[in-house]
C-alpha positions in Angstrom: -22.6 12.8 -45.6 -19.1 11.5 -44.2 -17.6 8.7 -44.8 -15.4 8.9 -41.9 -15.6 5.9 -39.5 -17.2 6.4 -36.6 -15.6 6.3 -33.4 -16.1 3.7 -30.5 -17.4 5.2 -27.6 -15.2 5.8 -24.5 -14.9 2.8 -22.3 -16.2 3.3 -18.7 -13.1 2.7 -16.1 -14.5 0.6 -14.2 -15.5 -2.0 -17.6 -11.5 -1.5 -18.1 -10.5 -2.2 -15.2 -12.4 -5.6 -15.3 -11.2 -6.6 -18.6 -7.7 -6.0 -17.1 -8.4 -7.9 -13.9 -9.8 -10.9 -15.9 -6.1 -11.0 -17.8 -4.1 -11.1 -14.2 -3.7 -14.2 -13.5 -1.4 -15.3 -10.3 1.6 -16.0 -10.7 1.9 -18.5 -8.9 5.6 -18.4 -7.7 6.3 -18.1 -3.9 9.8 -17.9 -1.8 10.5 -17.4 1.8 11.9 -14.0 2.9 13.2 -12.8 5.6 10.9 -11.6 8.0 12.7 -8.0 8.1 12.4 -7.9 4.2 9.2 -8.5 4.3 7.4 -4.9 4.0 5.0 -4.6 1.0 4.9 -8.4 0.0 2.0 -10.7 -0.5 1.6 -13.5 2.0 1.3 -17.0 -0.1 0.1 -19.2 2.8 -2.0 -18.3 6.2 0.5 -17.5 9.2 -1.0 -19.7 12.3 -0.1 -19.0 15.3 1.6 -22.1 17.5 1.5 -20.1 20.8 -0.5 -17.4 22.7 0.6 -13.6 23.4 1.1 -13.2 25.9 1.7 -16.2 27.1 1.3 -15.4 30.6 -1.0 -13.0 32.6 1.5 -9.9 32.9 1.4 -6.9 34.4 0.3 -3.8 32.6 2.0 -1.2 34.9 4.6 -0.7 37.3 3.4 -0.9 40.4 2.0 -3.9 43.2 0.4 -7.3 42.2 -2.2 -8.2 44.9 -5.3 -10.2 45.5 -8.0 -7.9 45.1 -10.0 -9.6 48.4 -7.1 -8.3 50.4 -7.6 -4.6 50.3 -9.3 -2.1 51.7 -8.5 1.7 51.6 -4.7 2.7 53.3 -4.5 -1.3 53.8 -0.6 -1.7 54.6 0.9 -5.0 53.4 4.3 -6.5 53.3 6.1 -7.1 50.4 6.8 -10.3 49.5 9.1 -10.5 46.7 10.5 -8.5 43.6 8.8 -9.4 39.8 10.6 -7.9 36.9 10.0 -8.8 33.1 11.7 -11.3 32.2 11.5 -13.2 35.4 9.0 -15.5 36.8 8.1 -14.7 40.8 6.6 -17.4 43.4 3.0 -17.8 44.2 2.3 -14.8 46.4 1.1 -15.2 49.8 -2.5 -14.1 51.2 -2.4 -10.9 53.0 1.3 -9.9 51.1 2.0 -7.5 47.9 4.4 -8.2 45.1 6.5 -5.4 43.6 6.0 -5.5 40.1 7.2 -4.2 36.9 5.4 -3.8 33.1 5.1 -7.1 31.2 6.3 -9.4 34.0 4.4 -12.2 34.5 1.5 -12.0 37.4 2.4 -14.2 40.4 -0.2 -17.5 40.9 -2.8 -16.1 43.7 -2.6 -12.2 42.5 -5.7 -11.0 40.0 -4.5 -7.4 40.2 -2.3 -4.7 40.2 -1.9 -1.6 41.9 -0.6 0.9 39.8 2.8 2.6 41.8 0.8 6.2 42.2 -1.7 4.7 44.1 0.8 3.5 46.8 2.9 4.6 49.5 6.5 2.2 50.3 6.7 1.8 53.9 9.9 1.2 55.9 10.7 -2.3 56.7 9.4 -3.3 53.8 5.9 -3.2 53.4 3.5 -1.0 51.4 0.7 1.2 51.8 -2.3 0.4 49.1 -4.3 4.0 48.5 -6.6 2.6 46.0 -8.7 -0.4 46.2 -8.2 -2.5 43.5 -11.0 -4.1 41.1 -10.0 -7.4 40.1 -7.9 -7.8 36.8 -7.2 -4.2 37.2 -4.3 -3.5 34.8 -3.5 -7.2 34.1 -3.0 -8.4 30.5 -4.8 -11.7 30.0 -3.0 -14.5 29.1 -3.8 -15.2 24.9 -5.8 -11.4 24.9 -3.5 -10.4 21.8 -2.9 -13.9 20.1 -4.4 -17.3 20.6 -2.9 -20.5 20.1 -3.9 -21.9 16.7 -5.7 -18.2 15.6 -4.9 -17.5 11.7 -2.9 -14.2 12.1 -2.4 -13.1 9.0 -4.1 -14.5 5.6 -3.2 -15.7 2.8 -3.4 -13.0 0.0 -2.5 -9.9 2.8 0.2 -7.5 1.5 1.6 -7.1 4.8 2.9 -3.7 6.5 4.9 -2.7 9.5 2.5 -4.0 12.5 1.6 -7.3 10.3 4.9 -8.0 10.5 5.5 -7.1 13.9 2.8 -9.7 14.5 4.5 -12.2 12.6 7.6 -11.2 14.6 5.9 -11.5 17.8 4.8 -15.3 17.5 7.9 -16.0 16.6 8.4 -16.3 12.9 12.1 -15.2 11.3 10.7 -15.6 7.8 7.6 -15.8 5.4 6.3 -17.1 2.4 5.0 -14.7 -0.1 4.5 -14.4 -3.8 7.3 -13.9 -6.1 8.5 -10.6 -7.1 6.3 -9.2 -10.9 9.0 -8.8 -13.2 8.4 -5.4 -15.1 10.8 -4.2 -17.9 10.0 -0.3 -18.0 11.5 1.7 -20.8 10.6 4.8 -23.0 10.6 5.7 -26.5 11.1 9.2 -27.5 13.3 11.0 -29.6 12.3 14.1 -27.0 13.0 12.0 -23.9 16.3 13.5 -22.4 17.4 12.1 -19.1 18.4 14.2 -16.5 22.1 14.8 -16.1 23.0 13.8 -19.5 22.0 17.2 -20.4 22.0 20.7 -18.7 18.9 22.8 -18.9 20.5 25.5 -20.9 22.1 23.2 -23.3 18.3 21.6 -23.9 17.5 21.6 -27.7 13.8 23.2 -28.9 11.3 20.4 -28.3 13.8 18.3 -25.9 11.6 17.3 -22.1 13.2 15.7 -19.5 11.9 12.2 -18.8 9.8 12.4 -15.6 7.5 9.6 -15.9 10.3 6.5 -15.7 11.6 8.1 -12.9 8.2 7.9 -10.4 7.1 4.7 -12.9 10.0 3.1 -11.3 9.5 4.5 -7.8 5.7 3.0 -7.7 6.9 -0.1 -9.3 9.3 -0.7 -6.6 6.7 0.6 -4.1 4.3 -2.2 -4.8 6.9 -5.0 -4.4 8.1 -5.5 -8.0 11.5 -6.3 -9.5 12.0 -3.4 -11.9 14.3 -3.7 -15.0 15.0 -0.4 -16.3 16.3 -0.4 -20.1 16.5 2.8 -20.1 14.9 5.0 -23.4 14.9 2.6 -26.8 15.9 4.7 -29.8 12.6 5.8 -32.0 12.5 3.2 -35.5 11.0 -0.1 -35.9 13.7 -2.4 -35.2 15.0 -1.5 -31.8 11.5 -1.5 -30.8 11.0 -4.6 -31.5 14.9 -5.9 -30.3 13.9 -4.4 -26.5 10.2 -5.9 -26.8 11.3 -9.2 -27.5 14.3 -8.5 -24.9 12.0 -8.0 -22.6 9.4 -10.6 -22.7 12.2 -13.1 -22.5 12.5 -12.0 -18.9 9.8 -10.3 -17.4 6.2 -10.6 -16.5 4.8 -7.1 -17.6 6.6 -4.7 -20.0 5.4 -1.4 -19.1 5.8 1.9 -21.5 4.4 5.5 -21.6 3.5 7.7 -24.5 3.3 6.6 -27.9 0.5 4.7 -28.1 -3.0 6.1 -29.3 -6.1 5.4 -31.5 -4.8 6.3 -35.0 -1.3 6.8 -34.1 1.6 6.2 -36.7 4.3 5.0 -33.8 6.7 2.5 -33.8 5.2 1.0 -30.1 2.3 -0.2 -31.7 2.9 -2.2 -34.6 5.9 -3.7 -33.0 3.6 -5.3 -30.6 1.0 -6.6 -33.0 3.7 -8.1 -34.9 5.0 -9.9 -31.4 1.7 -10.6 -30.1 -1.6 -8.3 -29.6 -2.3 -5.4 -28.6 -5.8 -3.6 -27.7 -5.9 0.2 -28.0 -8.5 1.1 -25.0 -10.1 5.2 -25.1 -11.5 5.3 -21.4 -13.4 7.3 -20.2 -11.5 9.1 -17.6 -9.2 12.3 -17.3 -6.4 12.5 -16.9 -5.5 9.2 -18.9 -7.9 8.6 -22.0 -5.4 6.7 -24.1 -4.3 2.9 -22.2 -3.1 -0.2 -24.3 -3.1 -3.3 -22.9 -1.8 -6.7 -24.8 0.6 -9.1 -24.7 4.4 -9.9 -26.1 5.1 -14.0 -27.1 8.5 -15.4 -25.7 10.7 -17.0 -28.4 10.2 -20.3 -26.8 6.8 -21.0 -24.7 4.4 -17.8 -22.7 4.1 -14.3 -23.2 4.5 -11.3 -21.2 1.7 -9.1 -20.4 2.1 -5.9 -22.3 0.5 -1.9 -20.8 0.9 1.4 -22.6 0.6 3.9 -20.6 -0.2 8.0 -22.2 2.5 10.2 -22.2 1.6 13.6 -20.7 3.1 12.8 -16.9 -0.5 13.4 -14.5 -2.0 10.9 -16.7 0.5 8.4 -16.9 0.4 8.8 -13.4 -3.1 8.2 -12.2 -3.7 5.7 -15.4 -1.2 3.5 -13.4 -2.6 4.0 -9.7 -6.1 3.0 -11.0 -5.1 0.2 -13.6 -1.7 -0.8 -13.4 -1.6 -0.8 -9.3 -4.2 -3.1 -8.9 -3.3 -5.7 -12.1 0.1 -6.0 -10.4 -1.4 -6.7 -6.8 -3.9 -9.4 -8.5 -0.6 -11.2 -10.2 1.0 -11.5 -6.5 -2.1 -13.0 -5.3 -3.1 -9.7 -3.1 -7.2 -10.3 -2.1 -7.4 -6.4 -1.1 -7.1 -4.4 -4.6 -10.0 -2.0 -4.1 -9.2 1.9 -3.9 -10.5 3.2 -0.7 -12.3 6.9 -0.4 -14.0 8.3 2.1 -16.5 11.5 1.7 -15.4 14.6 2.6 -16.7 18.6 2.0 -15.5 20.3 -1.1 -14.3 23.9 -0.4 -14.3 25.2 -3.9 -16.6 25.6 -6.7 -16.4 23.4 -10.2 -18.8 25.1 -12.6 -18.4 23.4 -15.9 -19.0 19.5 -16.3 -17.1 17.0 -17.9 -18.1 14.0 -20.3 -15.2 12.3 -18.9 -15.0 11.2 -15.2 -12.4 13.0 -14.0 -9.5 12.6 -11.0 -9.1 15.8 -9.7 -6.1 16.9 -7.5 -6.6 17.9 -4.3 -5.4 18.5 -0.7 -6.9 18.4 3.0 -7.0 21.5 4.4 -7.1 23.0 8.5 -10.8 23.1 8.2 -11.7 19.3 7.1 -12.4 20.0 3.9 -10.7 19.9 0.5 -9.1 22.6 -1.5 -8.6 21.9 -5.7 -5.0 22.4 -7.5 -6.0 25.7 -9.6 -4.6 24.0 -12.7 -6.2 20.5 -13.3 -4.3 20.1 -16.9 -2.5 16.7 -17.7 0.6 17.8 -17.8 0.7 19.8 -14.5 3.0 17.2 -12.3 2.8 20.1 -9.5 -0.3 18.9 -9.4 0.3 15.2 -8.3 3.0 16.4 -6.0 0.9 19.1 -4.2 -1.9 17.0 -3.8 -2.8 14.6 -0.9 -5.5 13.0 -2.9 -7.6 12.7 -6.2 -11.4 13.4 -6.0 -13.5 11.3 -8.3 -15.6 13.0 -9.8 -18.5 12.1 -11.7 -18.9 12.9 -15.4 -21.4 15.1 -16.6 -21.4 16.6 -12.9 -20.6 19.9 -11.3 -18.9 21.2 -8.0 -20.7 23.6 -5.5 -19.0 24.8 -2.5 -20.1 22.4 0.4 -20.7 19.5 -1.6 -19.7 16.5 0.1 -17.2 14.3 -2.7 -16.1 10.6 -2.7 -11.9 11.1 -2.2 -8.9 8.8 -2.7 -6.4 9.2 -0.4 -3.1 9.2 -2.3 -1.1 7.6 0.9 -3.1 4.4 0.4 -2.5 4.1 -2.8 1.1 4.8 -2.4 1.5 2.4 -0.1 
């Protein structure tokens, strides 16, 4: 009979990504930004609107503002004045037509437009209307986009283009959202070779360039943080410990990849137990099994929150869209962290189950459904870059051709 300790069981995702959520604690920190700079932040405070848009009924077309009561089919009426944007016209007359242009303001007495096709201009200045005209017919309400005193945008929204285009469009140069994260992202490695310092036929046996702190940094950046990158930290004990405690001084989350498993005799993970804790996690997921979590003290007062992320790039990868992603949106105060998927028609077979649930690669194709990367291993980045999505896949499940499967767009959580 073995004396070998027995394993813990894997962790489901899901339970890890709770215990993860239940660490991220807002900030807390706002500042104002420009209102152009704003793409990808997290609003800190509701954004009420002090006026309505439009603020005038306007035209939606180019064409004649009438009363509607005053036409009938081939009715010919003069024209009473010119109305482009930008300018206000008089109050038009019973029994006249105003020439109008897109977004100018509707003249008091007209309810609605003609749109220019429907009408004939007449010498001497008058008009033939061809169409008869229902009332409000291509007139933008006053207040129909926007209403005075209507919460726009909400506290806790990472906004986008059109939220700030709203913004924009009530008049706002600049808005208060959460603080930057501060992440210090480095590597460890006496493998990791960075691209330009050597050529590929100079590489020495064993020697990989290092991949994963060049898109680490890119989603990082992505998501709205300030990214400190110091760089690859030589492989012993006390430089580990020199750029943990370096990096805690400054940062809110010091994020690494590779080097720390169950078991593992690295230099990651007792420098971190000696600077704070550390929590080795085995979840139950692939690609990404191995995920530490913990915390580095500050020489004076705080910590920094500490991740681990495993080494083989596809897993580093989608360990950080599903855990690290949403951790960093909770510390800016974001209320939307939840992955979307939507169900769509498998157009492949998977055979052979998995104890782990697995995030498979996998792309939209012309017909609506999904085609699967041939080669699903760990270390396939191909994979991640040919793929539009990941399918999650339940463990213990197969894939038959025309199964419908619950998929995560990857531009979502790109975004």
């Amino acid at each position: 009979m073995s004396d070998a300790p027995r394993r813990a069981p894997l962790m489901p995702l899901d339970e890890a990504l709770q215990r993860l959520l239940a660490h991220a604690a807002p900030l807390g920190g706002t500042e104002s930004v420009n209102t152009f700079d704003a793409d990808g932040r997290v609003l800190a405070q509701d954004v009420v609107s002090a006026l309505q848009v439009p603020p005038n009924d306007n035209s939606s077309m180019d064409g004649y503002a009438v009363r509607a009561a005053d036409v009938t089919a081939g009715v010919e009426l003069p024209v009473s004045q010119r109305i482009a944007a930008g300018h206000a016209g008089a109050p038009l007359a019973p029994g006249s037509a105003a020439r109008i242009f897109t977004g100018a303001p509707m003249p008091a007495g007209a309810d609605a437009v003609v749109m220019q096709e429907d009408t004939e201009a007449l010498d001497g200045g008058r008009v033939r209307i061809n169409a008869v005209p229902a009332p409000g017919q291509w007139v933008r309400a006053a207040g129909e986009d926007v209403t005075r005193g209507a919460v726009i945008l909400q506290k806790g929204e990472r906004l986008a283009p059109a939220s700030i285009g709203l913004a924009a469009g009530i008049g706002l140069a600049s808005l208060q959202v959460a603080t930057r994260p501060r992440v210090a992202l480095f590597s460890t490695g006496d493998e990791l070779v960075m691209p330009g310092d050597v050529p590929p036929e100079a590489m020495k046996p064993g020697a990989i360039y290092n991949s994963n702190r060049f898109f680490l940094s890119a989603l990082l950046l992505r998501l709205g943080c300030e990214v400190s990158d110091l760089g690859i930290v030589p492989d012993n004990r006390a430089a580990t410990l020199a750029a943990l405690q370096s990096a805690a001084e400054g940062h809110d989350l010091i994020l690494t990849s590779g080097g720390v498993s169950v078991g593992e005799e690295d230099h990651i993970k007792p420098a971190v137990e000696q600077l704070g804790t550390l929590d080795l996690w085995q979840i139950a997921m692939k690609p990404g099994k191995p995920f530490a979590y913990g915390h580095v003290r500050r020489a004076g007062s705080g910590q920094a929150h500490f991740m681990g992320l495993p080494g083989n790039p596809v897993s580093s990868f989608v360990t950080f869209l599903l855990l690290v992603r949403p951790f960093l949106l909770k510390l800016q105060g974001a209320t939307k962290i939840d992955v979307p998927a939507m169900s769509l028609r498998a157009d492949f077979d998977l055979p052979r189950p998995d104890k782990r649930r697995e995030f498979l690669r996998a792309r939209r194709n012309a017909q609506g459904g999904l085609d699967l990367f041939a080669n699903q291993s760990s270390g396939v980045l191909t994979s991640a870059h040919w793929a539009d999505g990941l399918i999650d896949h339940p463990a213990g499940s197969t894939i038959a051709r025309g199964d419908m499967v619950r998929f995560i767009p990857l531009a979502e959580l790109l975004a």
